[in-house]
C-alpha positions as CSV (number, residue, x, y, z in Angstrom):
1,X,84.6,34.0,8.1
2,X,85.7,32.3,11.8
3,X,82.8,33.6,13.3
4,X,80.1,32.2,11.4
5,X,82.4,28.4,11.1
6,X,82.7,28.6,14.5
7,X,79.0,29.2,14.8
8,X,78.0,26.5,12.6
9,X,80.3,24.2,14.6
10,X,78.7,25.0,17.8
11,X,75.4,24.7,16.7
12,X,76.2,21.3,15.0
13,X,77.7,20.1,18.6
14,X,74.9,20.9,20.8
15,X,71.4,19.1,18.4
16,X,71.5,16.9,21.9
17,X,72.0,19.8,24.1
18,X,70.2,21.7,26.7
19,X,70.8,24.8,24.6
20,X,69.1,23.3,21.5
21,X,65.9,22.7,23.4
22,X,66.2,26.4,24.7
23,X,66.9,27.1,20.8
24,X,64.0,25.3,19.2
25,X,62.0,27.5,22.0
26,X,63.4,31.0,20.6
27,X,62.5,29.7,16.7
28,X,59.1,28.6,18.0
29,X,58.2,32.1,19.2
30,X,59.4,33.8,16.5
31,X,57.6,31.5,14.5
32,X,54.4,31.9,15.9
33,X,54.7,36.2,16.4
34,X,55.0,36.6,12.8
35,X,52.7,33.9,12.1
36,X,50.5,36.0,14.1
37,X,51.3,39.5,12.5
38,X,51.0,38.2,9.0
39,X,47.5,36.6,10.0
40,X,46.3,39.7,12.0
41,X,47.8,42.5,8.9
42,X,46.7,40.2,6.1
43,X,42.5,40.0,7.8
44,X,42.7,43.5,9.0
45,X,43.3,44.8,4.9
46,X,40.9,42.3,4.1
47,X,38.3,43.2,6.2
48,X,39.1,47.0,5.4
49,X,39.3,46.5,1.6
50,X,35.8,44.4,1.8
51,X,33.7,47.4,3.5
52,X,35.3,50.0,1.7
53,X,34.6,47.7,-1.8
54,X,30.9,47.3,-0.5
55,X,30.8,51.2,-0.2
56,X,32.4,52.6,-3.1
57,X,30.0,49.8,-5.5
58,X,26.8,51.3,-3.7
59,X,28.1,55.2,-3.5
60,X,31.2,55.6,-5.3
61,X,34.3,57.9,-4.2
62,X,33.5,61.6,-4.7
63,X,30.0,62.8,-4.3
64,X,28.7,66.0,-6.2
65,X,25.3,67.8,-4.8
66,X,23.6,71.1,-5.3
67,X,24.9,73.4,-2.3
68,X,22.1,73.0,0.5
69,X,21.5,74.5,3.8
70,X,18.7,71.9,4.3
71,X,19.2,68.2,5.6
72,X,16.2,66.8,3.5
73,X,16.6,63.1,2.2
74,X,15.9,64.9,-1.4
75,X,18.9,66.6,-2.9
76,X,18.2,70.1,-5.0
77,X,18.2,69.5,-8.4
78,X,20.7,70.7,-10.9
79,X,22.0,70.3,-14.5
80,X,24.3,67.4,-14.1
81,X,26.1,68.4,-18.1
82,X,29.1,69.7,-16.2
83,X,32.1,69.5,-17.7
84,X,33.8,67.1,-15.6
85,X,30.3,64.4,-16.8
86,X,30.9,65.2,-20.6
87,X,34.9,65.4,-20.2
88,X,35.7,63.0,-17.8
89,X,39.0,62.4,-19.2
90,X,40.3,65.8,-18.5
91,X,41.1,64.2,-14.9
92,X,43.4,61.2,-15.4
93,X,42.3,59.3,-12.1
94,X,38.7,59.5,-13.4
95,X,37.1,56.3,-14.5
96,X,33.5,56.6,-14.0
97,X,30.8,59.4,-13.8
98,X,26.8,58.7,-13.0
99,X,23.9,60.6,-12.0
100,X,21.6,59.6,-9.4
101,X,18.9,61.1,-7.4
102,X,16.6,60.2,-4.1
103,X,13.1,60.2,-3.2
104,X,11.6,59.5,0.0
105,X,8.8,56.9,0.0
106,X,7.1,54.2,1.3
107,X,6.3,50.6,0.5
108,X,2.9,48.5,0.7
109,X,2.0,45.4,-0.3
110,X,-1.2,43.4,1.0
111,X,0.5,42.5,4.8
112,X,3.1,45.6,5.2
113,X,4.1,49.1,4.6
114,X,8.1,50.3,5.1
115,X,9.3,53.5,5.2
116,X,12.1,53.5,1.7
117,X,14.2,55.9,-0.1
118,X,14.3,55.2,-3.6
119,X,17.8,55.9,-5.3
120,X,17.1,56.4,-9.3
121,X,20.2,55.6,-11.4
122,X,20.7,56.3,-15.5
123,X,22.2,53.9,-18.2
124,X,25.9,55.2,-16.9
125,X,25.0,53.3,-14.0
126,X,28.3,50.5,-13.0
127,X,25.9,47.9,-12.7
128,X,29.1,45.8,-13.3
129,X,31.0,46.6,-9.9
130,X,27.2,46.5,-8.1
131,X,27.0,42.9,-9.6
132,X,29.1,41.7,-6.7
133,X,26.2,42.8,-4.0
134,X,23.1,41.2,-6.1
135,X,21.7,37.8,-4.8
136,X,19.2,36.7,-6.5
137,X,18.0,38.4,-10.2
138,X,19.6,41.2,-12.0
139,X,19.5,44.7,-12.5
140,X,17.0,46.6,-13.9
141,X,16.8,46.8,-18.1
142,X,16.5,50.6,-18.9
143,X,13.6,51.6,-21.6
144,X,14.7,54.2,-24.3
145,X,11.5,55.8,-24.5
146,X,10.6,55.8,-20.9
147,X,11.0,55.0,-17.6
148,X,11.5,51.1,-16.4
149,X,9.0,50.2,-13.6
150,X,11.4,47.9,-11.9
151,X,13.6,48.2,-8.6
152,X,16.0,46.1,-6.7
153,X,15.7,45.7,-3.3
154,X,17.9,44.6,-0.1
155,X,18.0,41.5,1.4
156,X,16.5,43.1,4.4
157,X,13.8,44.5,2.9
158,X,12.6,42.0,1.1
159,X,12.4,39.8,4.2
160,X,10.5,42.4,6.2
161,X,7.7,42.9,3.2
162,X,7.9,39.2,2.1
163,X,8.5,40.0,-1.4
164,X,10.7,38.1,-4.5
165,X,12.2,38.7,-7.4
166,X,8.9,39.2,-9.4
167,X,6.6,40.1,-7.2
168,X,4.9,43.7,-7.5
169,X,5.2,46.6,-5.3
170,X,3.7,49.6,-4.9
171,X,5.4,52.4,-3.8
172,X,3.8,55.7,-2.4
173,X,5.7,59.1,-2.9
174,X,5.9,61.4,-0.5
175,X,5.3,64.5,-2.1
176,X,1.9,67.1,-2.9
177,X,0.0,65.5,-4.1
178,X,1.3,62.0,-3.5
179,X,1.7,59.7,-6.0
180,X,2.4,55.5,-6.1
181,X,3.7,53.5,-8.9
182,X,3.3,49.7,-9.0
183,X,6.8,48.4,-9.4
184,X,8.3,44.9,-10.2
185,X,11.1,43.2,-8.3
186,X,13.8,41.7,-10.5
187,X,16.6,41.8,-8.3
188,X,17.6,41.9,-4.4
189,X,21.0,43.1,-3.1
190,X,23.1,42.4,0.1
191,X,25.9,44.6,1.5
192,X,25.4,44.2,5.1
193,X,25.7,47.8,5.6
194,X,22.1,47.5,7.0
195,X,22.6,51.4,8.9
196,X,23.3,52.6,5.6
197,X,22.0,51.3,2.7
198,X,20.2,47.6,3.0
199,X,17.2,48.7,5.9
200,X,16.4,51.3,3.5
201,X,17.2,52.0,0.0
202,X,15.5,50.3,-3.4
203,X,17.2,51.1,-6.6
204,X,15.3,51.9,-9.7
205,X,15.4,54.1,-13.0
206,X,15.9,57.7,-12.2
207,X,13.5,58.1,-15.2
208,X,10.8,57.3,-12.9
209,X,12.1,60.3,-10.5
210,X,12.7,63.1,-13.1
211,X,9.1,62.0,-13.9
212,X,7.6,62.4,-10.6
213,X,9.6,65.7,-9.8
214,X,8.5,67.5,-13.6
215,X,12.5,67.4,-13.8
216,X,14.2,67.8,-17.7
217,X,16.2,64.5,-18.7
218,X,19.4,65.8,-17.9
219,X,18.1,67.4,-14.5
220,X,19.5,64.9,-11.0
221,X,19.9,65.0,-7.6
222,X,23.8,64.5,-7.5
223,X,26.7,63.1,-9.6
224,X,28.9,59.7,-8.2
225,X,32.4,59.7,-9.4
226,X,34.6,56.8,-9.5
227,X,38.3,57.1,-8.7
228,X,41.3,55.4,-9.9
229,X,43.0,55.3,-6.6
230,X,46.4,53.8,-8.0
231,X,46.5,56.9,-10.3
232,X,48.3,58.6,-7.1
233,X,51.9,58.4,-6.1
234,X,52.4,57.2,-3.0
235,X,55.6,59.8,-1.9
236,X,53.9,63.1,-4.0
237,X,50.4,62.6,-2.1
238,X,52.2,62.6,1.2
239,X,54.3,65.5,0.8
240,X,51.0,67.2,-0.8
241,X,48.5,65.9,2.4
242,X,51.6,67.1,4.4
243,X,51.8,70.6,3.5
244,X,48.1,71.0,3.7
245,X,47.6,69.6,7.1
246,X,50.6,71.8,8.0
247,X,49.2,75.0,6.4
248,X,45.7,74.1,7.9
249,X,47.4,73.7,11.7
250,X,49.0,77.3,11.4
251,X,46.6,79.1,10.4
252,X,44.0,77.5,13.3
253,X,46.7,77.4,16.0
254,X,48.5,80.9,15.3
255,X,45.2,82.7,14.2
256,X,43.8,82.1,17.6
257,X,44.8,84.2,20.8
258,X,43.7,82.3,23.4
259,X,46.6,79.9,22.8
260,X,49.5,80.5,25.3
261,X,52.1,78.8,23.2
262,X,51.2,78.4,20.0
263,X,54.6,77.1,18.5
264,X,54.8,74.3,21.2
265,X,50.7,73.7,20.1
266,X,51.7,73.7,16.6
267,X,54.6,71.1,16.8
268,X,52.1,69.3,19.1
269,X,49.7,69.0,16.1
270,X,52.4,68.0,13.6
271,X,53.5,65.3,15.8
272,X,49.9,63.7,16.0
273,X,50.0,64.0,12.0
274,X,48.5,60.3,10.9
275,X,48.9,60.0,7.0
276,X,46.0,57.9,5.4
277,X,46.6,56.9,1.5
278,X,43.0,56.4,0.5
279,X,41.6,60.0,2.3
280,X,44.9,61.9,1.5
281,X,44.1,60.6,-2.8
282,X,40.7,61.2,-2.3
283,X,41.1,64.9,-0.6
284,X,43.4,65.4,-3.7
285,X,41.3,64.5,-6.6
286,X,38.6,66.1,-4.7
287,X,40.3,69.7,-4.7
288,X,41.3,69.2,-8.7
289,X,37.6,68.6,-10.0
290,X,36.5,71.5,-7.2
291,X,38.6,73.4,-8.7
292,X,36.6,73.1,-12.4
293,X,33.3,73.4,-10.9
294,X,30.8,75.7,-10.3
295,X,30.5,77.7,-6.7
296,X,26.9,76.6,-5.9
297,X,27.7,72.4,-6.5
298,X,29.2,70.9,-3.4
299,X,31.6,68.1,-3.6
300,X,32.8,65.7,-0.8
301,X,34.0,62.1,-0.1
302,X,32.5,59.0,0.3
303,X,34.8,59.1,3.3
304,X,33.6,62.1,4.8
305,X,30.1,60.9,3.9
306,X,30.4,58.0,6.3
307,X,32.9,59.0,8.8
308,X,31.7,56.9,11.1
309,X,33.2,53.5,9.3
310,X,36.0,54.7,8.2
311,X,37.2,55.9,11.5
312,X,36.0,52.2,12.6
313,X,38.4,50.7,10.1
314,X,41.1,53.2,11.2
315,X,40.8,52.4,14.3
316,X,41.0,48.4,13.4
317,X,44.2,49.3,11.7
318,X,45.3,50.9,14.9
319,X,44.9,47.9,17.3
320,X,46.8,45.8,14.5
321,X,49.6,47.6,14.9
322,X,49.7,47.7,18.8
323,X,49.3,44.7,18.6
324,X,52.4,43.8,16.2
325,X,54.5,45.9,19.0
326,X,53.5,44.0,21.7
327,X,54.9,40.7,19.8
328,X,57.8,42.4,19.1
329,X,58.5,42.8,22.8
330,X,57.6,39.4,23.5
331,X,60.0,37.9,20.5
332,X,62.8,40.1,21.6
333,X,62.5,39.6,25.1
334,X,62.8,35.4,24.2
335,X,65.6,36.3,21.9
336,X,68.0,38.4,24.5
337,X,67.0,35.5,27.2
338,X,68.3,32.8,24.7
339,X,71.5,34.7,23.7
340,X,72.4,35.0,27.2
341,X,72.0,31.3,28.3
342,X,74.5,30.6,25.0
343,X,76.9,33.2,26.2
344,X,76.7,31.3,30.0
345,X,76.4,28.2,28.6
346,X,79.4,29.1,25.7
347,X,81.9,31.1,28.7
348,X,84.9,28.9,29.0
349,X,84.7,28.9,24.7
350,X,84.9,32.6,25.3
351,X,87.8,32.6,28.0
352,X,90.1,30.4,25.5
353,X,89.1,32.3,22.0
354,X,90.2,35.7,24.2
355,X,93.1,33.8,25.4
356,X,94.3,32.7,21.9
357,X,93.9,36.5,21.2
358,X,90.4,36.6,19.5
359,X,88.8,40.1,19.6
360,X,85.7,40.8,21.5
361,X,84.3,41.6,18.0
362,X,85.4,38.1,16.7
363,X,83.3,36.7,19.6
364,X,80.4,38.7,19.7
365,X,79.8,37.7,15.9
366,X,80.1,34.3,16.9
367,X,76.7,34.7,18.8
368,X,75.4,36.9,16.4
369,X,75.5,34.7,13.7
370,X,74.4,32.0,16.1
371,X,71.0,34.2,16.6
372,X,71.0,35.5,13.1
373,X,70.7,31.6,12.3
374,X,67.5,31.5,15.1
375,X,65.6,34.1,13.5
376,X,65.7,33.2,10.4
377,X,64.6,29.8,10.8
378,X,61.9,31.5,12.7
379,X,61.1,33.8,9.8
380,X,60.6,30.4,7.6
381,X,58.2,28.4,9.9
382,X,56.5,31.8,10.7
383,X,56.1,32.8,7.5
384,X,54.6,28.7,6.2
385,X,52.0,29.4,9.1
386,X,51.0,32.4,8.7
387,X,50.5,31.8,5.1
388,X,49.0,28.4,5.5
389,X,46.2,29.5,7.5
390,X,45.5,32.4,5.5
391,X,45.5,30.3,2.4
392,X,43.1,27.7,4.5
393,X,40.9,30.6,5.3
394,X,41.0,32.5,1.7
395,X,39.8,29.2,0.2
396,X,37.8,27.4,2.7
397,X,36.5,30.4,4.3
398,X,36.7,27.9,7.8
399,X,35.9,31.2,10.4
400,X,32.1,32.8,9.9
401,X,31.2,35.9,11.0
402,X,27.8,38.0,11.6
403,X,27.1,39.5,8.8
404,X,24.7,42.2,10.7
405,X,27.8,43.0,13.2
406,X,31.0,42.8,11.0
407,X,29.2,43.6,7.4
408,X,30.2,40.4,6.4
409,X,29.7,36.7,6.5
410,X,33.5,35.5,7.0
411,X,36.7,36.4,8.2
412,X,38.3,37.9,4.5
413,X,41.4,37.7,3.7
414,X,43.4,40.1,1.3
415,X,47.2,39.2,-0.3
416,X,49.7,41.7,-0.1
417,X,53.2,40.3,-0.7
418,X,54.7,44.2,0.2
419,X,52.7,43.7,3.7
420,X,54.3,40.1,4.4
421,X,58.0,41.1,3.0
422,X,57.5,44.2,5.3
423,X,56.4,42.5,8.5
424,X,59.7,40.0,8.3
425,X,61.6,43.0,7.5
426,X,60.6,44.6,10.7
427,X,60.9,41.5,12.8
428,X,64.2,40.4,11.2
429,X,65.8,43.9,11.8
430,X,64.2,44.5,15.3
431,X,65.1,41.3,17.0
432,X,68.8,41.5,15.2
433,X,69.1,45.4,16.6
434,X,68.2,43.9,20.2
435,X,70.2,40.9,19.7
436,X,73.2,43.7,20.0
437,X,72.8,44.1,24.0
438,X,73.0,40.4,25.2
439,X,76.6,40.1,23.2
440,X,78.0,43.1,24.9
441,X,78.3,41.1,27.7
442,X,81.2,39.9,26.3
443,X,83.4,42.4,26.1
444,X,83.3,42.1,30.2
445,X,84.4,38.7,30.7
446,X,87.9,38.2,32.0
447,X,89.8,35.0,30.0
448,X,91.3,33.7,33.2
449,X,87.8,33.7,35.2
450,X,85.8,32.5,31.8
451,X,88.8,29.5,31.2
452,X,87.8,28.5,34.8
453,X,84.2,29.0,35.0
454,X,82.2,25.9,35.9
């Protein structure tokens, strides 16, 4: 086309020009905003895939208890042979069911004594997605005709009773009449989720539980379930989380008369409607095994379990995202200041193409292409650094964090190629769209004037 050879011919003429300094400027911004998104999107899913990982190895996704009005550490005891633990494949997205139960203790040894709850897990225990949090030792070897008298223990623990893998424990039972067992450490965890799990829970056999309790073998405090996540479709959980956040707003917002204008409320609510892949596929799996279960078992998320992080991490991915506007504006803002020095810089070229009867179409492309040709140069630099420094990071793990404030010990970094061809996507199409306005500037200058302009 003439546009884009007289494009390349102008950029050609000017490598010595003040415009190409003003040029390398424009691609150097753009370079370094999407360097900046890619680094800030691809740490932010890192960080949030890392807690979440650390979360659903120590509690799993869906949690199922015996219907309580109490707050008690202890759950109620129930008969965990539900059908969803001896059919788990009835429910596609399914992959892993386990028992568990809790008991309140504490833990003495010849210098100190720490208040503990002791989590009791089975043989289905995944002690193969948990083996990413152990340390030092292994997990505990289950006995067939008993229980096994050994525990695993946090990080955090073990440094406030002095203890190692093999030491002995023993571990009083708060219950009538108490009871201790002397118990052997073979292994010692670390999730850095010290408000949670590592300031306070020990692992052992849930034998030793049932035992204490006078429960039956098949008697437990709750049931983990593990969820295949990418089992969902993307499109049919949104429409799905849609309708029932829509149905849910009505009824509240209609149903109550002490709302003036309910249909302005209601489209209000819609409005501030935030959709949220992991809670919307975890509501829905949630409501299908509900749906099989008895009325007096309660089931709920690991999400709505610990609210708090989650709405941390949302809130993470929030700021991300202001911050990817922000560069935007600045990007653009370079971009339109560039195009219009060309166009000053370019007016006589404009007065004679206008002359010789070129369109204002014709001309406009001309700088189009010109900063078409700007961005995506930008996109390639911005794209090496971004990637670069992830990649240094990813492998050399160069940046360190505080394991006690961020729940881990360096800044992580997780690869998603849809995330990176998205981000240039976005900044491709945004800084083209604005690229528009400078160019109609055109369209306003008179031949005669431009052919004369100095």
């Amino acid at each position: 086309m003439l546009s884009r050879f007289i494009a390349k011919r102008i950029r050609h003429a000017q490598d010595n020009s003040f415009s190409s300094v003003i040029h390398k400027i424009a691609v150097i911004s753009i370079a370094i905003g999407l360097a900046a998104a890619i680094v800030s999107f691809l740490i932010m899913q890192g960080f949030q895939a890392a807690v979440k990982d650390k979360i659903y190895s120590f509690s799993n996704h869906l949690l199922i208890t015996r219907f309580t009005m109490s707050n008690a550490v202890e759950e109620q005891s129930f008969d965990y042979r539900i059908e969803l633990y001896k059919n788990p494949a009835q429910f596609p997205f399914v992959t892993h069911v386990q028992e568990y139960a809790h008991k309140a203790g504490l833990v003495k040894t010849d210098d100190e004594v720490l208040g503990i709850v002791f989590k009791g897990v089975g043989k289905s225990f995944n002690a193969t997605g948990f083996r990413a949090n152990l340390l030092e030792g292994r997990f505990i070897h289950f006995s067939d005709s008993s229980y096994a008298n050994e525990v695993v223990i946090s990080k955090v623990i073990a440094d406030k009773i002095n203890a190692k893998v093999g030491d002995q424990l023993t571990v009083h039972f708060f219950q009538n009449p108490p009871r201790f067992r002397r118990l052997e450490v073979v292994g010692i965890y670390e999730t850095n989720l010290s408000d949670y799990f590592d300031s306070k829970v020990i692992i052992g056999d849930i034998g030793l539980v049932q035992r204490l309790n006078d429960w039956a073998p098949y008697i437990a405090g709750g049931l983990e379930i593990q969820v295949n996540l990418n089992h969902f479709n993307t499109f049919s959980l949104w429409r799905e989380d849609y309708k029932a956040y829509s149905d849910y707003v009505h009824d509240a917002i209609f149903g109550n008369p002490d709302i003036d204008n309910p249909q302005l409320a209601y489209w209000r609510a819609l409005y501030d409607y935030k959709f949220n892949f992991d809670r919307a596929a975890l509501e829905s799996a949630a409501r299908q095994i509900g749906d099989s279960m008895d009325y007096d078992l309660y089931l709920e998320t690991v999400r709505d379990k610990y609210i708090q992080v989650f709405e941390w991490l949302d809130l993470i991915k929030r700021q991300v995202k202001i911050l990817l506007v922000i560069i935007l504006v600045v990007v653009c803002v370079n971009m339109i200041s560039v195009i219009l020095i060309l166009v000053m810089e370019r007016t006589p070229m404009v007065g004679i193409l206008k002359a010789m009867g070129a369109q204002n179409k014709l001309v406009r492309n001309v700088f189009l292409y010109s900063g078409m040709n700007l961005i995506a140069r930008g996109l390639v630099w911005g794209n090496a650094i971004g990637l670069g420094l992830c990649y240094m990071q990813y492998r050399f793990k160069l940046i360190a964090l505080n394991p006690h404030d961020y729940y881990m010990e360096y800044v992580p970094v997780q690869w998603s190629w849809d995330t990176v061809l998205v981000l240039n996507a976005i900044v491709f199409s945004t800084v083209l769209m604005v690229l528009l306005l400078p160019t109609l500037y055109i369209s306003r200058i008179n031949p005669i004037q431009a052919i004369r302009f100095d």
